[in-house]
N, C-alpha and C positions, 0 to 999 in steps of 0.2 A: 853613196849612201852613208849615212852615219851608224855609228855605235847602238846609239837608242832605238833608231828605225831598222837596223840589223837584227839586233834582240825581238825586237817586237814581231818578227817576221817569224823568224825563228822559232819565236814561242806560237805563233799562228801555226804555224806550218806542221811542228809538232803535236800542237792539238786538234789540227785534223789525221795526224796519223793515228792518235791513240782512241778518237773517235772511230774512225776505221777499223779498228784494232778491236774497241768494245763490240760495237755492230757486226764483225767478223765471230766475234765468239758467242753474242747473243744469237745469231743466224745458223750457228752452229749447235745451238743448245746448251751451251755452257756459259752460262753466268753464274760462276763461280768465287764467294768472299775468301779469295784464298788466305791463310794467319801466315801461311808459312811455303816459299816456292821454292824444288829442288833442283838447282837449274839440269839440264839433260850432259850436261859433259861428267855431271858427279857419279861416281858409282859405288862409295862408300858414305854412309851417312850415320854417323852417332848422334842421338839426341841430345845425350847428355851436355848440360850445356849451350843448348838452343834456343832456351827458355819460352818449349813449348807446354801452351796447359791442357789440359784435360778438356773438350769439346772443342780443339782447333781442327780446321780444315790445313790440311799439307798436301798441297799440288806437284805431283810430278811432272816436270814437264816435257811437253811429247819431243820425238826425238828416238833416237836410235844407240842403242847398248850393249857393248861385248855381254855384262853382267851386271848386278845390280845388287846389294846388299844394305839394309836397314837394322840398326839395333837400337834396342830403351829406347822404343814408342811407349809411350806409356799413358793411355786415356785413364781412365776412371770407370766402375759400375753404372756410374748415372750417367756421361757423356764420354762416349767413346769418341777418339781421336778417328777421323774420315781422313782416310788415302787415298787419292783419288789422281785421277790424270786429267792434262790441263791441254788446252790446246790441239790437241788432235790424240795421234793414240801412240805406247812408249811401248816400243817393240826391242825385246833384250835377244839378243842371237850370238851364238859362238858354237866351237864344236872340239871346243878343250878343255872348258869350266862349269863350273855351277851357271845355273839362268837369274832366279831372283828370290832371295833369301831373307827371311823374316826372323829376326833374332834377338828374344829375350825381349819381348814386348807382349804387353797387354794391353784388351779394351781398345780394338780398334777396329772398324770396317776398311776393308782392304777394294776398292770398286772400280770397275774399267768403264764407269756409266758416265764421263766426265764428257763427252762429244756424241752427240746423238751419232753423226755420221758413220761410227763406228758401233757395232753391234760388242765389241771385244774391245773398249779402250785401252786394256793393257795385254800385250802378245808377247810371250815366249816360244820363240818360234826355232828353237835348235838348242841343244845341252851338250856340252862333253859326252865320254862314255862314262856308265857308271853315273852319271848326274841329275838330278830331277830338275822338271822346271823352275816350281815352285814349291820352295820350303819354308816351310813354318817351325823352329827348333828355339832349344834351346831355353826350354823354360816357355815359352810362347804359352799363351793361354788367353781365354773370353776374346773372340772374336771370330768378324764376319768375311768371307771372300766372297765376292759376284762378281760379272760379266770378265774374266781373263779366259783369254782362249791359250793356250797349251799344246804344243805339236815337236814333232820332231828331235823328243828328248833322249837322252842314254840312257835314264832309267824312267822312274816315275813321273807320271804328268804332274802330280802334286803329291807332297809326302808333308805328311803333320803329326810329329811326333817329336818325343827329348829321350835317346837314348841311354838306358839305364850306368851311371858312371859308377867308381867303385868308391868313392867320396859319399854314395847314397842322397847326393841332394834332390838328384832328377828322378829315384826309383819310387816305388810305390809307398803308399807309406809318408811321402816328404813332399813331394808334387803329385798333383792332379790337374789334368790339362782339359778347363771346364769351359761350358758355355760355347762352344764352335761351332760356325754353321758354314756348308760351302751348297750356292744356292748360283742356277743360272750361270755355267762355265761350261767352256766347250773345251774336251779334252780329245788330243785323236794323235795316230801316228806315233805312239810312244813304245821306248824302249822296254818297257818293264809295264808292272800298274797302271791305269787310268789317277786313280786313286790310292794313297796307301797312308790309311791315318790307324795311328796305331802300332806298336811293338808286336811283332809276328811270336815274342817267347813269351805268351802270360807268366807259365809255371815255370820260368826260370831260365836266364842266357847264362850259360857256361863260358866264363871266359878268364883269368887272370888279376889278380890284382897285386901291387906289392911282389910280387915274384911267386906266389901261392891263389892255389884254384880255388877259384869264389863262383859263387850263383848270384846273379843281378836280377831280382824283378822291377820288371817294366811299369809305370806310373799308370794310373787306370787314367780312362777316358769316362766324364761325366759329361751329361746333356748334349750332346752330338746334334746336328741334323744337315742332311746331304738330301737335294732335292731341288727338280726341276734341272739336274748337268746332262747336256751330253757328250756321252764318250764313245769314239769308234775305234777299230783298229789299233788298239794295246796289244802290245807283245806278250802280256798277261793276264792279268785280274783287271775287270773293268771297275769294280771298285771294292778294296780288299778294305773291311775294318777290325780291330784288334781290338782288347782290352776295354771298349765300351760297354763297364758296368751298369752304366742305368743310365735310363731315362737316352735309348738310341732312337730313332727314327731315318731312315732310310724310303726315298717314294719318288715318284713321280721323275725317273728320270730313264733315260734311252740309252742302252748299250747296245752296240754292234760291236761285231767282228771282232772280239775278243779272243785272248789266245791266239794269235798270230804267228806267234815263236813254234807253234806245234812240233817240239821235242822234246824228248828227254826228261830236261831241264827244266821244261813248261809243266811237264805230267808231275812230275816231284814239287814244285814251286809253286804253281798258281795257271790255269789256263780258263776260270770261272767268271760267270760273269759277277756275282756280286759272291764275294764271303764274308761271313761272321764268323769271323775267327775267334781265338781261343781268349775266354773271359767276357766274353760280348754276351748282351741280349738286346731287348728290346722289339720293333716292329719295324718291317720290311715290303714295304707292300707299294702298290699302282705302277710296277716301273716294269718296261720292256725291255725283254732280253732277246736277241735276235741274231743266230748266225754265229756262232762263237765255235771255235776249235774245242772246247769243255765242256762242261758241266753248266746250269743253268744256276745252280747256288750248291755252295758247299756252305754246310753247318756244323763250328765247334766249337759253340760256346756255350756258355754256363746252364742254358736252358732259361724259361720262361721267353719264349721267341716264337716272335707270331709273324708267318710268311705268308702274306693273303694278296688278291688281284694281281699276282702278277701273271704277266705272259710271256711265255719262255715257248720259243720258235725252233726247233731242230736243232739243240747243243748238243755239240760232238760228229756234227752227221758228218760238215766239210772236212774233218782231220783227217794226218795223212796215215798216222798212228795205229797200230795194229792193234786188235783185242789181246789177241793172245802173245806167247813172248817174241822179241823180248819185251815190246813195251808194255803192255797188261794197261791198254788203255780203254775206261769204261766211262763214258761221259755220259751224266742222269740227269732230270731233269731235275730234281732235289738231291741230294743226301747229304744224310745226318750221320754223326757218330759222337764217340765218347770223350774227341782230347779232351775239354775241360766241364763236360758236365756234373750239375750240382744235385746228385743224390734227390731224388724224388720229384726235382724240377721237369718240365712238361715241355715238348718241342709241338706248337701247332700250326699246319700246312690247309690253309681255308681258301676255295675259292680262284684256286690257281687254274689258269690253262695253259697244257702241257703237249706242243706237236712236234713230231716225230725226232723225240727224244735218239741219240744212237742205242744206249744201256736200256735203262728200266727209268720207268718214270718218276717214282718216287721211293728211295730205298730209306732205312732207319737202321743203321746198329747203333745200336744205345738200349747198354745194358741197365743204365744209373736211373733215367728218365721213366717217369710213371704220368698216369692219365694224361698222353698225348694225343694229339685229334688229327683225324686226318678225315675234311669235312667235304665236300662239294666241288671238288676239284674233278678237271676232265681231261685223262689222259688219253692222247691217241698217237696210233702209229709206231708204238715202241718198238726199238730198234733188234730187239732177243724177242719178239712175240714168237720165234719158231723154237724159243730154249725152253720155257715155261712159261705158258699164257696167264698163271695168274699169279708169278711174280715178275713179270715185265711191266705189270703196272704200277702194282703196290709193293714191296720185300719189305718185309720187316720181321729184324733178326732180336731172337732174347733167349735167354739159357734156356729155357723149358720150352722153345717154339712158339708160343703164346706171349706175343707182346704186350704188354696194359699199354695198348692203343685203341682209338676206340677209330671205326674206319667207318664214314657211312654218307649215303648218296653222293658218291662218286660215280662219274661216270664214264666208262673203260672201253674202245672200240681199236678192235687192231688192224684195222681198213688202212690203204694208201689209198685217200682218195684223188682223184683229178681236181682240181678245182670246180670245174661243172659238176661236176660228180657229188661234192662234200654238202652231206643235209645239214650238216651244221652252222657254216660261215657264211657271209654273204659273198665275199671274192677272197680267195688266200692270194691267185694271183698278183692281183694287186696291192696285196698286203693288209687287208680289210676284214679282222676276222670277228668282224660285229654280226649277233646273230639272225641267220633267216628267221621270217616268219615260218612257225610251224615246228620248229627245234624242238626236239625230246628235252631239251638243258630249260626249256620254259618250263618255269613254276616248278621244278625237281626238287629243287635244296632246300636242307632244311635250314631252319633261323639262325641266322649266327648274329644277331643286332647286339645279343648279349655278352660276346665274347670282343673284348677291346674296342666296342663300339662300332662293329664292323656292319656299318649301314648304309654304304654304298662302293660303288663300280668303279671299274677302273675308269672311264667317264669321269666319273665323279659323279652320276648320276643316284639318286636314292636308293636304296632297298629295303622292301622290295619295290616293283612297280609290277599291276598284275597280281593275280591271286597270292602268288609264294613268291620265295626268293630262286631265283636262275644258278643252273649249276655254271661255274667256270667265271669268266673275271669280266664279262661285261652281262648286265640287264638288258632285256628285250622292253624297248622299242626297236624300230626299223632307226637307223641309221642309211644318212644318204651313198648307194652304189659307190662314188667319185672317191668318198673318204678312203687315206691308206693311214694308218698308225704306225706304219715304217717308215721313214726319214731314205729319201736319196740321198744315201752317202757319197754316191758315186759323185753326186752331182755339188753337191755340199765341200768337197776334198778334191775338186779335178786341178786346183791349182798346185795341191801340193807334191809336186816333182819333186821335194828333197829329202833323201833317207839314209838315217843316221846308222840302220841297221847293219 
């Protein structure tokens, strides 16, 4: 065979692999115009100097990673830079370092949606001790995470924050870490946090600078939104946020089995399933909380925080933790207090249902806070109903005994029912606590359309439907018997055999 008739084979031959190749990845869902492709043996990547622009698509490609680290991405306001995974899906494991680190970059969607085949295109699936999966630092700011699945970590499934330095560039004041949304991830099995976006010291980290004691505050958080993840099985808070000043939203997301670590450690720390910690407001609402060693939300931040349609399933009931000493462990189904409340600012709790809490259902010390509401919610089964039946529902503490809270059609039953038994739900059994025909929570509540625009269900169905609004976090119509609103975890995590704990 000749030279020319060799080449030309060659060149044949080759362009049916790369057809192959297309068709392989079109078949897969991914026809993707990659700008820019990171081959899978890399696991340090500086932009600088790549001469990437603002609206480029950069393909990670699939493949397997001790660890993986990115810095100066840098998109734009108008076109954010897409991360995206190329080829199948880019799983980072180890169990002595960090997982995959996002550093000093802006304006970018970070997304595991690159392979239909996979539900998770990007998985960090094991961290060091002390490690998170996934971090976003460093100055990191305006941008998007979807579909990463997260397990197996040392500390946090994901941590997004820039800890306050003594240089003051990262503290408050000089950055703000704006525009973040983590939407559609699956976090489970982790050492710490589900979630931990945000600096846990609003009013101040005591630490060192120069060889003399300095106070560092921490950078606020602007326009947040967390929504549609789910998290099971965190050793702590299923998703703890900090310092989101304004404009927070927090919804439609599934925690389980939070609080895992149930010690000590966890009581002092974090064993809750969602916290708004210190400097935070905003709205909280449609997400289930199920089965957690804690608290179903802990509240401490600035006020104007509105906690509606959630459902919060027996927190605190599994711990192993005693009431009394030494560990003085009281898991509610809300409470509120004063770390950082803003003098006159309002804490309101609408529309929630609340079963068989271990503590009291929904407690308030908050001395700062004025016309707070506490509307339509329906607590049953409180776990102290034999200490005092009418603050194992409601507690709410203020200097003079008389909270300025305003408390009205709730609805309070200290019944353990059997599941046949319960007039309220259609199956708890099965995890189904959409309401029977015939429920006293039909047409109860009064209107809250006019408070944050609160005009519908956890559903997402309208309110009202029916003469009135329904007490507790879903509207009557019948929903069908078969539906459960809890997630097989069991069955969701039966692969995962490996624990870092």
């Amino acid at each position: 065979m000749n030279l020319l008739k060799s080449n030309k084979l060659s060149l044949f031959i080759l362009s049916i692999l790369l057809l192959i190749f297309n068709l392989s990845l079109k078949l897969n869902g991914q026809n993707i115009n990659c700008d820019y492709i990171i081959d899978s043996a890399l696991l340090y990547v500086d932009a600088n100097g790549l001469n990437i622009e603002p609206g480029d698509t950069i393909c990670l490609e699939c493949g397997h990673k001790p660890y993986f680290q990115l810095k100066n991405f840098q998109g734009d306001s108008l076109n954010y830079l897409t991360i995206i995974n190329y080829g199948g899906q880019v799983e980072i494991q180890n169990d002595s370092f960090y997982g995959f680190v996002v550093n000093n970059s802006k304006f970018f969607k970070l997304t595991g949606s690159g392979d239909e085949t996979f539900e998770y295109g990007i998985k960090i699936s094991g961290t060091g001790e002390g490690a998170s999966g996934l971090s976003l630092d460093n100055l990191s700011s305006d941008f998007e995470v979807e579909k990463i699945e997260v397990c197996h970590t040392g500390f946090a499934g994901i941590m997004s924050k820039t800890d306050p330095r003594c240089d003051r560039t990262s503290n408050r004041g000089y950055f703000t870490q704006r525009n973040t949304v983590f939407h559609d991830n699956y976090i489970h099995h982790t050492g710490g946090e589900g979630f931990y976006i945000g600096h846990s010291f609003y009013n101040g980290w005591p630490t060192v600078c120069d060889s003399f004691a300095d106070t560092l505050f921490p950078h606020d958080v602007v326009n947040l939104r967390v929504y549609n993840n789910i998290v099971d099985s965190t050793n702590y808070d299923g998703i703890q946020i900090d310092c989101a000043v304004e404009d927070c939203e927090v919804y439609d997301n599934t925690i389980t089995n939070y609080g895992q670590a149930d010690n000590a450690y966890g009581l002092y720390y974090g064993m809750t399933g969602i916290v708004v910690g210190g400097g935070s407001t905003g709205k909280y609402y449609n997400n289930l909380i199920s089965d957690g060693k804690g608290s179903g939300f802990f509240v401490f931040g600035l006020g104007d925080v509105y906690i509606f349609n959630n459902l919060i399933i027996k927190p605190g009931r599994s711990s192993s933790l005693t009431s009394g000493p030494p560990d003085h462990h009281h898991p509610y189904g809300i409470f509120c207090d004063d770390r950082t409340t803003v003098p006159g600012k309002s804490f309101n709790f609408i529309n929630n249902t609340i079963v068989s809490p271990r503590d009291i259902g929904i407690r308030i010390w908050s001395l700062e806070s004025s016309d707070n509401r506490i509307y339509n919610n329906f607590i049953l089964d409180p776990g102290v109903k034999n200490w005092n039946i009418p603050r194992a529902f409601i507690d709410v503490i203020a200097p003079d005994g008389i909270a300025d809270t305003i408390s009205a059609n709730n609805h309070l039953d200290s019944t353990a029912y059997s599941s046949n038994e319960n007039p309220y739900f259609i199956n708890t059994d099965s995890g189904n606590y959409h309401l029977k025909p015939g429920s006293v929570l039909i047409d109860a509540a009064i209107a809250v359309d006019t408070i944050q625009n609160i005009d519908f269900d956890l559903d997402d169905f309208p309110r009202p439907i029916g003469n009135s609004f329904d007490i507790g976090v879903y509207e009557y119509p019948l929903i069908p018997d078969t539906l459960s609103i809890i997630p097989d975890t069991a069955v969701r995590c039966q692969n995962d055999n490996v624990s870092f704990f």
